[in-house]
C-alpha positions as CSV (number, residue, x, y, z in Angstrom):
1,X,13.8,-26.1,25.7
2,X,11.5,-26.6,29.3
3,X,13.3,-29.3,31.2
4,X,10.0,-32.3,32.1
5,X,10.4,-31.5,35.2
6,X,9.8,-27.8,35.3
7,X,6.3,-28.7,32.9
8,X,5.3,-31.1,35.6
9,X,5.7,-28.7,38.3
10,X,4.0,-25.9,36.3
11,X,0.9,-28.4,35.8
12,X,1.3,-29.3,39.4
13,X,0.7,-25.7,41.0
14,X,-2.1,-24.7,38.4
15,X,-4.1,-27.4,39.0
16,X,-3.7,-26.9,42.9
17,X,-4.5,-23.3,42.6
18,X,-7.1,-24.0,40.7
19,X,-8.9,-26.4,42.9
20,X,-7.8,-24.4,46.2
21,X,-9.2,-20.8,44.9
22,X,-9.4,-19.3,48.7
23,X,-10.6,-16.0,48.5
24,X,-10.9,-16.1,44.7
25,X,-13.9,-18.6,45.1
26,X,-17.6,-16.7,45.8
27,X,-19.9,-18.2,48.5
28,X,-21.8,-21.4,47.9
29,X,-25.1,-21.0,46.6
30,X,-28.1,-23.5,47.1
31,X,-28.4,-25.9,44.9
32,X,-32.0,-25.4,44.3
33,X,-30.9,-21.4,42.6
34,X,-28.0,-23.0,40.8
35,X,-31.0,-25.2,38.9
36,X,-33.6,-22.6,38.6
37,X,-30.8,-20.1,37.2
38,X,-29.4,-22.8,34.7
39,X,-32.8,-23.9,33.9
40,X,-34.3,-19.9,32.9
41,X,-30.3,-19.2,31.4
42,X,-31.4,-22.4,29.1
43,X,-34.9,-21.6,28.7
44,X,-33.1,-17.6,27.6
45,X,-30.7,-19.8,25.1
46,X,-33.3,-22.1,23.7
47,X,-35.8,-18.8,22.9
48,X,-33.2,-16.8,21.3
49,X,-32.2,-19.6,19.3
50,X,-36.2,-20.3,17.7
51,X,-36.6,-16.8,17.2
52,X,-33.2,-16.1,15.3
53,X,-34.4,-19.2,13.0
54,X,-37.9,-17.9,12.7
55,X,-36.3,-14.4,11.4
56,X,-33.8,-15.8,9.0
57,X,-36.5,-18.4,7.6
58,X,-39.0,-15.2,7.1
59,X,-36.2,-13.7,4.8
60,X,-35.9,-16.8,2.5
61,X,-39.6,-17.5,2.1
62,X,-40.0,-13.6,1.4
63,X,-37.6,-13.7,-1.8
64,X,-38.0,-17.4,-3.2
């Protein structure tokens, strides 16, 4: 069985690695592009979605 300790520890360094990436992390972008991409990835999302319940609605009226 782990020993507490050696969890804690474990939890300890992957948080710190996580939130100290170094060269792991990309360059900053502007905030402005981070909006416009997350706003067009959703706008992507939120089309795909109305036409994949458009298609599968077409199919049930088609044999009711």
């Amino acid at each position: 069985m782990v020993a507490t300790g050696q969890v804690m520890t474990a939890f300890t360094v992957a948080r710190a690695w996580a939130d100290h990436g170094g060269g792991l992390r990309g360059a900053p972008t502007s905030p402005w592009l981070q909006a416009v991409l997350w706003g067009v990835a959703a706008l992507v999302v939120g089309l795909a979605i109305v036409a994949i319940v458009n298609v599968v609605a077409r199919r049930r009226s088609r044999y009711e």
